[in-house]
C-alpha positions as CSV (number, residue, x, y, z in Angstrom):
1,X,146.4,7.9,-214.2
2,X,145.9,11.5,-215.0
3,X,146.9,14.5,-212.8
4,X,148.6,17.7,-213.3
5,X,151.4,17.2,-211.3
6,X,151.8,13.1,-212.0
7,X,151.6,12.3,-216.0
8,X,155.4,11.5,-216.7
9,X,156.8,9.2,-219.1
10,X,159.9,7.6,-218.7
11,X,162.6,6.0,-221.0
12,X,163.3,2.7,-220.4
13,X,167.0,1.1,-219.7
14,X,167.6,-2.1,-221.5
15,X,164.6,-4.9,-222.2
16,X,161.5,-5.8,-220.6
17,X,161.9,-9.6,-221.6
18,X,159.2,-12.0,-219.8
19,X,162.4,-13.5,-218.0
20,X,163.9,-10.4,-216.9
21,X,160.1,-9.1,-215.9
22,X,160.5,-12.1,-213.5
23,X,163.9,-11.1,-212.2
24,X,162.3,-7.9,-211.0
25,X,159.4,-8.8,-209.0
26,X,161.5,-11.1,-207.6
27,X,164.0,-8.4,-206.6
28,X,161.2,-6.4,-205.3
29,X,159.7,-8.7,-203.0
30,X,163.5,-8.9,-201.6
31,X,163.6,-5.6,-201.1
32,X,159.9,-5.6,-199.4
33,X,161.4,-8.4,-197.2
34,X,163.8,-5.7,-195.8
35,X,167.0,-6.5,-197.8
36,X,169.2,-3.7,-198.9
37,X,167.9,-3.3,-203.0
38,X,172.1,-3.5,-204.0
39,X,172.2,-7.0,-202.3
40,X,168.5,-7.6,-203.9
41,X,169.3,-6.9,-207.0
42,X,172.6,-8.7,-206.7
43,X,171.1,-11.8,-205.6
44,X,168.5,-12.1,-208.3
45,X,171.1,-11.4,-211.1
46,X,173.2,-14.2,-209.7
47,X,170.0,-16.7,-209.7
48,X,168.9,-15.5,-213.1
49,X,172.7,-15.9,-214.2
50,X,171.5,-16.8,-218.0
51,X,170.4,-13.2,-218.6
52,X,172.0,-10.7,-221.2
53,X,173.3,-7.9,-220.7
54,X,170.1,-6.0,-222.0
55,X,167.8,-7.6,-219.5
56,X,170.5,-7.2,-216.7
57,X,170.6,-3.8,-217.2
58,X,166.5,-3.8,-217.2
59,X,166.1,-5.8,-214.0
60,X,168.6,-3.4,-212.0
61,X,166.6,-0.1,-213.5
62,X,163.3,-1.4,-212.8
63,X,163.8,-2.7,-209.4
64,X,165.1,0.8,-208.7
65,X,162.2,2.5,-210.3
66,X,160.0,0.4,-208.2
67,X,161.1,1.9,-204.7
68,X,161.6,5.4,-206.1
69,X,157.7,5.5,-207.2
70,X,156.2,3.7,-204.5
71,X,153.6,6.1,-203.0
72,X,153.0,7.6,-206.2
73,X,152.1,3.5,-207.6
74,X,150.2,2.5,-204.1
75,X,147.9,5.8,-204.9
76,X,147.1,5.0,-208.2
77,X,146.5,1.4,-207.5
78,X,144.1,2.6,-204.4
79,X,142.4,4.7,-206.9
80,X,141.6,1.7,-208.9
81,X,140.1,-0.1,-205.9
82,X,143.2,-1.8,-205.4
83,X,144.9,-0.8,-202.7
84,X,148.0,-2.8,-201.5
85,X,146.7,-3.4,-197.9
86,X,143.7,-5.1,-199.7
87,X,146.0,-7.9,-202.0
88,X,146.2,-10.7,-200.4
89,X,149.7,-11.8,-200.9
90,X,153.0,-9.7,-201.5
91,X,153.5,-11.3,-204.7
92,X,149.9,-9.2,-205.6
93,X,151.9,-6.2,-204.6
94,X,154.8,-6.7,-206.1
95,X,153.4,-7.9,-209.7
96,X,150.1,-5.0,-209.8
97,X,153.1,-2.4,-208.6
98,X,155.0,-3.3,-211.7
99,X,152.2,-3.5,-214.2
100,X,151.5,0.6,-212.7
101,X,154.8,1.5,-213.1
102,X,155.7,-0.1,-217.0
103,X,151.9,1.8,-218.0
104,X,151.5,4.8,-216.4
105,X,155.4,6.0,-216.1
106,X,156.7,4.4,-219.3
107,X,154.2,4.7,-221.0
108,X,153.6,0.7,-222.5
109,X,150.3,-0.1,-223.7
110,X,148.0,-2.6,-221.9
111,X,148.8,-5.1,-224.3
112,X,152.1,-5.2,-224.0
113,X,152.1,-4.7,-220.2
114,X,149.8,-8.2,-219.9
115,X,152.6,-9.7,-222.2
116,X,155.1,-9.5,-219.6
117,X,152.7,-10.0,-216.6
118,X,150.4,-12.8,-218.0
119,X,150.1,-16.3,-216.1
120,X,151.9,-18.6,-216.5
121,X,154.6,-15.9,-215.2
122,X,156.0,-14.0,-213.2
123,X,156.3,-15.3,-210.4
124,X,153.8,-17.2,-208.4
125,X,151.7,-17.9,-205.7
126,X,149.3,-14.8,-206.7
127,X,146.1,-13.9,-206.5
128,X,145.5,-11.8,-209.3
129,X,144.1,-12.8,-212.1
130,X,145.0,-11.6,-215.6
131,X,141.9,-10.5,-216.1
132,X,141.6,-8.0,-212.9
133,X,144.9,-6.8,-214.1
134,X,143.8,-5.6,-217.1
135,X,140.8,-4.0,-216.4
136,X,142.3,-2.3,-213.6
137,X,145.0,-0.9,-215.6
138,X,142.6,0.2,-218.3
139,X,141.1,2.4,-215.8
140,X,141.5,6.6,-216.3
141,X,142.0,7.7,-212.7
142,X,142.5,10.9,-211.4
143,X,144.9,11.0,-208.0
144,X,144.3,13.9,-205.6
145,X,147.2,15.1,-203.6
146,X,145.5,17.2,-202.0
147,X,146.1,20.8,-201.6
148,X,149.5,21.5,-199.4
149,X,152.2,22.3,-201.9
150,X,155.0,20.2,-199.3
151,X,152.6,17.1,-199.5
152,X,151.9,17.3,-203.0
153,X,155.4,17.7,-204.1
154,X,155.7,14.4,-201.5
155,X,153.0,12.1,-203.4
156,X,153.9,13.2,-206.9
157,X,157.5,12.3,-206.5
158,X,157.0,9.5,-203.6
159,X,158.6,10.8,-200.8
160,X,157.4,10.5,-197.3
161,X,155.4,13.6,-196.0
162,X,158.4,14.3,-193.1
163,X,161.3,13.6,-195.2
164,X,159.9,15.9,-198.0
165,X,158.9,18.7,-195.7
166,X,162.8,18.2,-193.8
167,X,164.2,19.0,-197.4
168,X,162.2,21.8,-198.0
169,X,163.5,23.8,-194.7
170,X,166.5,23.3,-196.4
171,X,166.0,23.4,-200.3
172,X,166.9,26.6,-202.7
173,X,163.6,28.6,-202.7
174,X,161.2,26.9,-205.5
175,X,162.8,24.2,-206.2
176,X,161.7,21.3,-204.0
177,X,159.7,19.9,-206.9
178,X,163.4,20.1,-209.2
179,X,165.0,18.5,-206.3
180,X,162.8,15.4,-205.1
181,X,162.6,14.7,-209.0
182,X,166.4,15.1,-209.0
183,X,166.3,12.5,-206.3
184,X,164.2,9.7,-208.4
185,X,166.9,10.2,-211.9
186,X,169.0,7.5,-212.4
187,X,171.9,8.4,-211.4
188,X,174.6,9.4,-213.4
189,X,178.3,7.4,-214.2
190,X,180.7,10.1,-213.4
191,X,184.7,9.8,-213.4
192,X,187.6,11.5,-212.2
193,X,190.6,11.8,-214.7
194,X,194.1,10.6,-212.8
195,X,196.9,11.8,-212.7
196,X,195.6,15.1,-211.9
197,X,195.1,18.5,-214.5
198,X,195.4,15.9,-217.5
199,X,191.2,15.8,-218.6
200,X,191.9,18.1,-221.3
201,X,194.1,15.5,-223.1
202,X,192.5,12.5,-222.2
203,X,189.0,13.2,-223.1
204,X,190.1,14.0,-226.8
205,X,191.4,10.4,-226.7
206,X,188.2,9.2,-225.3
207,X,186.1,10.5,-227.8
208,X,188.1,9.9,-230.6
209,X,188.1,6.0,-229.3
210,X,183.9,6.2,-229.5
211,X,183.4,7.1,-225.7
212,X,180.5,9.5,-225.3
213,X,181.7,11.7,-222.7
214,X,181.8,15.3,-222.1
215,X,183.7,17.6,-219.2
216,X,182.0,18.7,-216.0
217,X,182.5,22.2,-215.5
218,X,181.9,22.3,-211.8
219,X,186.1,21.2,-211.5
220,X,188.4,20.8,-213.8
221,X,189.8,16.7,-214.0
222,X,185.5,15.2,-213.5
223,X,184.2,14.0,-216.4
224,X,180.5,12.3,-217.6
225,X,179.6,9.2,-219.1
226,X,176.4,10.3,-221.7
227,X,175.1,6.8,-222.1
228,X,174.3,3.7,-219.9
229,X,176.9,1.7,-221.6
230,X,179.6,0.4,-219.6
231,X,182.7,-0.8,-222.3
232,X,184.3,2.2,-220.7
233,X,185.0,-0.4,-218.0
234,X,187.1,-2.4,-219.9
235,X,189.4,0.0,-222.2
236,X,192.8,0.6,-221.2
237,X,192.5,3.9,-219.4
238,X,190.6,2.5,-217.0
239,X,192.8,-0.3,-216.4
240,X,195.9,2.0,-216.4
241,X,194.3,3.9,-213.5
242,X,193.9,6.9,-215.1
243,X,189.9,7.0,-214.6
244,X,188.0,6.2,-211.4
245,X,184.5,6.3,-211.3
246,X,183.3,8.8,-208.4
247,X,180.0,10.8,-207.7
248,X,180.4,14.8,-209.0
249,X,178.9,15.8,-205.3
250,X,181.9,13.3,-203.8
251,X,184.4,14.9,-205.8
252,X,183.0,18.6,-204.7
253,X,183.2,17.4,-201.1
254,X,186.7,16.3,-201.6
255,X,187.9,18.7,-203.2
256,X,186.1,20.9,-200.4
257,X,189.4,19.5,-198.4
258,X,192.4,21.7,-200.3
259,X,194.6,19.4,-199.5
260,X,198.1,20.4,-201.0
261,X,201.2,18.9,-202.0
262,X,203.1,17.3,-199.1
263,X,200.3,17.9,-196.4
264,X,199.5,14.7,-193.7
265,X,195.7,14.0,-194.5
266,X,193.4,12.0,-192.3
267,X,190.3,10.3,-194.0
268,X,189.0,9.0,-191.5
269,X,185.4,7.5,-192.7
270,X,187.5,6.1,-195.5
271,X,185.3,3.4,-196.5
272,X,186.2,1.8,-200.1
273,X,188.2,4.8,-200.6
274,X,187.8,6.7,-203.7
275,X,188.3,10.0,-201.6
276,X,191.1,8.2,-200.2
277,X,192.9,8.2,-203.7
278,X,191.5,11.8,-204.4
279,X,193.3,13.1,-201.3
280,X,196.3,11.1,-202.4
281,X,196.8,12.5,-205.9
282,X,196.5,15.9,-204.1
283,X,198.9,15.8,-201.3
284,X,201.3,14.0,-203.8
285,X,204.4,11.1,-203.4
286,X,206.0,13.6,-200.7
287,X,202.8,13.8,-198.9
288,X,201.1,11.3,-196.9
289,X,197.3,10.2,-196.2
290,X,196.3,7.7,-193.8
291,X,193.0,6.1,-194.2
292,X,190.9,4.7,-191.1
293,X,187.2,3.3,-191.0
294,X,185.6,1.4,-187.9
295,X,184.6,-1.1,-190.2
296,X,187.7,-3.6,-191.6
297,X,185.9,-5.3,-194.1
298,X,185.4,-2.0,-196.0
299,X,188.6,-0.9,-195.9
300,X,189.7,-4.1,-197.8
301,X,188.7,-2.2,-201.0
302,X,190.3,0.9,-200.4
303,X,193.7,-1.5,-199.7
304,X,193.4,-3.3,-203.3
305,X,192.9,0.2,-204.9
306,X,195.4,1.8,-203.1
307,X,198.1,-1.1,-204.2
308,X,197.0,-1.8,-207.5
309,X,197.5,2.0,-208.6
310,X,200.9,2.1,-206.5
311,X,199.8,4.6,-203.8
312,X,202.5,4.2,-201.9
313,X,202.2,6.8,-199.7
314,X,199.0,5.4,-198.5
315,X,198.6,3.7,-195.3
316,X,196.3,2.2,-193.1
317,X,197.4,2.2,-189.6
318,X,195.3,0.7,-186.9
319,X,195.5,4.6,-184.9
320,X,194.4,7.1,-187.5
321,X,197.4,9.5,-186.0
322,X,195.6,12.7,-186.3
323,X,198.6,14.1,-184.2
324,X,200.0,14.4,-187.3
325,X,197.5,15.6,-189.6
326,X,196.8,19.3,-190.9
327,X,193.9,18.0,-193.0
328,X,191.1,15.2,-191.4
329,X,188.3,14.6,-193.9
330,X,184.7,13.2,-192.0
331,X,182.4,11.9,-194.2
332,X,180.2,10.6,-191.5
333,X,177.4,7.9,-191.5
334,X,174.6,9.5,-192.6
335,X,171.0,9.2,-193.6
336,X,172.2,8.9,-197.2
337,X,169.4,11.2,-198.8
338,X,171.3,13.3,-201.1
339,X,171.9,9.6,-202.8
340,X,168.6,8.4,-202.7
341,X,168.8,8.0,-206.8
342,X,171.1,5.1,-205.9
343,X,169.4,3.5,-203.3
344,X,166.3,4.8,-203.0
345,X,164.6,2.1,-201.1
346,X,166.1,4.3,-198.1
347,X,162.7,6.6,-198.6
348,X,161.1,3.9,-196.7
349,X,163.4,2.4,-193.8
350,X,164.7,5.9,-193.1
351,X,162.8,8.0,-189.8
352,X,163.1,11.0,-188.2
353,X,164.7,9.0,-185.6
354,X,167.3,7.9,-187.3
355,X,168.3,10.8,-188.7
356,X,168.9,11.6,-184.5
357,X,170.7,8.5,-184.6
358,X,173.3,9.5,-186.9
359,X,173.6,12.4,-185.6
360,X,174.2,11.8,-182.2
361,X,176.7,9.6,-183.8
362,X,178.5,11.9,-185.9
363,X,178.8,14.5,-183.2
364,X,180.9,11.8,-181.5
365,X,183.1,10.8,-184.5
366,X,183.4,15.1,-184.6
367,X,184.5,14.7,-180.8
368,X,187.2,12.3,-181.6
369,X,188.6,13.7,-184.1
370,X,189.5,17.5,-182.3
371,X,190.5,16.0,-179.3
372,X,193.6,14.4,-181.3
373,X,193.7,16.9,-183.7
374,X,197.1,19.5,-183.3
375,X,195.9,23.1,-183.4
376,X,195.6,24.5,-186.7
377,X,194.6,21.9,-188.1
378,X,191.8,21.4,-190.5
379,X,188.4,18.7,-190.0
380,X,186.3,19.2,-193.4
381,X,182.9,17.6,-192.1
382,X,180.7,16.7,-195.0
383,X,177.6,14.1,-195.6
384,X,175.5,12.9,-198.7
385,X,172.7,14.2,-196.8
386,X,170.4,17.3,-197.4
387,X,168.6,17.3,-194.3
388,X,169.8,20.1,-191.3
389,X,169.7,17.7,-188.3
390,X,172.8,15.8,-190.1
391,X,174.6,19.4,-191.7
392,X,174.4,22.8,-190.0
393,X,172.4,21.2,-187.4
394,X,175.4,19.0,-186.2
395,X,178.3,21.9,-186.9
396,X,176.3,24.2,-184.8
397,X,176.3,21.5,-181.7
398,X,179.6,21.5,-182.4
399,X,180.9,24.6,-182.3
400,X,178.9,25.2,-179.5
401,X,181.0,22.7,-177.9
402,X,184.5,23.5,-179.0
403,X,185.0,27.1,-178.6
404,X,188.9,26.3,-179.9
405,X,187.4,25.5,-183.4
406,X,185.6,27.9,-186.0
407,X,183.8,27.4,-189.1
408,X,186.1,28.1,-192.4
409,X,184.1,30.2,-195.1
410,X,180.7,29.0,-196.0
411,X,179.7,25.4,-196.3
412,X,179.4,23.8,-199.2
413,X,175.9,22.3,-200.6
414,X,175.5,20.6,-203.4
415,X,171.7,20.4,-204.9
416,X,171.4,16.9,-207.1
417,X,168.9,19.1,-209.2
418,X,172.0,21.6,-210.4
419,X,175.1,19.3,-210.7
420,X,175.3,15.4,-212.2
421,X,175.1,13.9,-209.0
422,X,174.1,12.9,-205.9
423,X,173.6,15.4,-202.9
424,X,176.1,16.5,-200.3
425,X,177.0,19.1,-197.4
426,X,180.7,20.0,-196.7
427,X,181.8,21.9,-194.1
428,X,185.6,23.6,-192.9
429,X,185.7,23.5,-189.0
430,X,189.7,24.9,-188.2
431,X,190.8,24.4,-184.4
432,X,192.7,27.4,-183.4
């Protein structure tokens, strides 16, 4: 596959064993059944529970890297005469879309791409034959993207047409390209240091105990994990609580929030709650944050956190009492695409309507929340999207709306392409 904008070579996490190759196509044809790629990925790593570590960590990358190079795969396979609409069985899909993917974006040879794609395995029925693989994939091809710079950026990076052209309305000038490839990284393993103002004496520590880590400058307790390892996980600082593993751009967004010692803080999208604990550590043992969600079941998380580092102050009270809050923290449902490097199977079930969807939806969580809100108090309105209809879009409706609230400084944006993260929008809406 040759092309100025598409010849990229990628490094490969973990092993491409003939066992874990089968784990992944499995995975993939989950995921092309519709199934969320975590729980895909989940559920093949529980069947294929003999794996190591090495292949574990192979079948989670490569299912990923699947999704996230989808268009750019389906072209080159059409160039070949082997378009997916013309295999006859998702398994065909699945197994050719791999065998793409391990030659022309990691660069393995032929040889060593029939290896792990050979009959008897993976996966059967199929249709393919070995040898149609192999002389497809010994094919030079040249993809043309055709001549729009929005749609070309779109195919090289396999993004949908709309939802690359929605980015670039919003994007720093030239630098759509940095951010849809931004968007297709594996994401990085990022940490907040606990109790606050203490990274600059743990990190010493963590180094000197063989941790490759290094400081984020963008605030001053976030740190980086420079490898895929995880024995972080299991060392005693992380059992003590004094690391927890949270997104730069979700750190950003909390810390967006100022909340200060002895403050009342609402998050009120708490979900598993690693703001929840952010807010917690800011507003101190004299302070107080209660945490609400819609949603029960995720809260239980944010409970077992919250008890196991002795949060007392903490609660999670079936009425969010905003009456009593100066701070509320929204970080509403969104579309998600400022995280697509997690779960990046979302370029394909995501549509401009529902993008709407969420919107109309977090215009009403907005609504709640100032109506119980006492005046002078604070909602910071953020989402881990970068699209308008969910950000400025929504705070304009808004304001429009609620003539008692203004719009505190300038919002916060966070660009995956410049920061060790994911996306995210943050936004200070005071009601006077």
């Amino acid at each position: 596959m040759t092309s100025n904008d598409a010849n990229e070579t990628r490094g490969v996490i973990g092993r491409a064993s003939r066992p874990g190759v089968t784990a992944v196509v499995e995975a993939h044809l989950l995921v092309l059944k519709g199934k969320p790629m975590r729980s895909a990925i989940s559920e093949t790593l529980a069947k294929h529970s003999k794996l190591g570590g090495n292949d574990r960590r192979f079948v989670a990358f490569a299912t990923r890297e699947l999704s996230r190079h989808q268009r750019l795969l389906d072209l080159a396979a059409k160039a070949r005469g082997r378009a997916p609409s013309s295999l006859k069985l998702p398994e065909d899909q699945a197994i050719f879309r791999y065998a793409l993917w391990r030659k022309e974006l990691t660069g393995a040879s032929v040889e060593a791409v029939m290896a792990e794609v050979g009959l008897p395995g993976p996966v059967r029925p199929r249709s393919m034959a070995d040898a149609v693989i192999k002389e497809a994939l010994s094919k030079d091809v040249v993809l043309d993207f055709g001549d729009d710079p929005i749609e070309r950026a779109a195919a090289k990076h396999s993004f949908p047409n709309w939802m690359a052209k929605a980015i670039a309305e919003q994007a720093p000038a030239g630098e759509l390209d940095a951010v849809l490839a931004a968007l297709n990284r594996e994401p990085f393993l990022t940490m907040r240091v606990r109790p606050n103002g203490t990274r600059e004496t743990l990190l010493p520590e963590l180094i000197a105990a063989g941790y490759p880590v290094q400081s984020c400058p963008e605030l001053p307790d976030a740190i980086r994990l420079n490898d895929e390892g995880r024995a972080i996980f299991e060392s005693r600082w992380m059992k003590e609580g004094r690391l927890l593993v949270m997104d730069l751009g979700s750190q950003l967004l909390a810390d967006l929030c100022r909340a200060a010692p002895g403050q009342t803080v609402v998050d009120y999208c708490a979900g598993a709650g690693g703001k929840t604990i952010f807010l917690a550590d800011a507003v101190g043992p004299n302070g107080r944050v209660y945490a609400h969600d819609t949603s029960a079941k995720r809260l239980v998380e944010a409970k077992e956190r919250a008890a196991q580092l002795k949060l007392r102050h903490i609660s999670f009270p079936k009425e969010p009492r905003l009456d009593l809050a100066d701070l509320a923290l929204v970080d509403a449902p969104c579309s998600g695409v400022g995280t697509l490097a997690r779960e990046p199977d979302q370029k394909w079930k995501l549509t401009k309507e529902k993008v709407l969807e969420f919107q109309k939806k977090q215009l009403e969580i907005l609504d709640a929340v100032v109506a119980g809100l006492k005046p002078g108090g604070v909602i910071v309105y953020g989402t881990c999207s970068l699209l308008r209809d969910e950000n400025d879009a929504v705070v304009e409706q808004f304001l429009a709306k609620h003539p008692e609230c203004r719009l505190d400084g300038e919002p916060l944006r966070v660009w995956p392409n410049r920061i060790d993260g994911g996306g995210f929008f943050g936004a200070r809406l005071v009601k006077q």
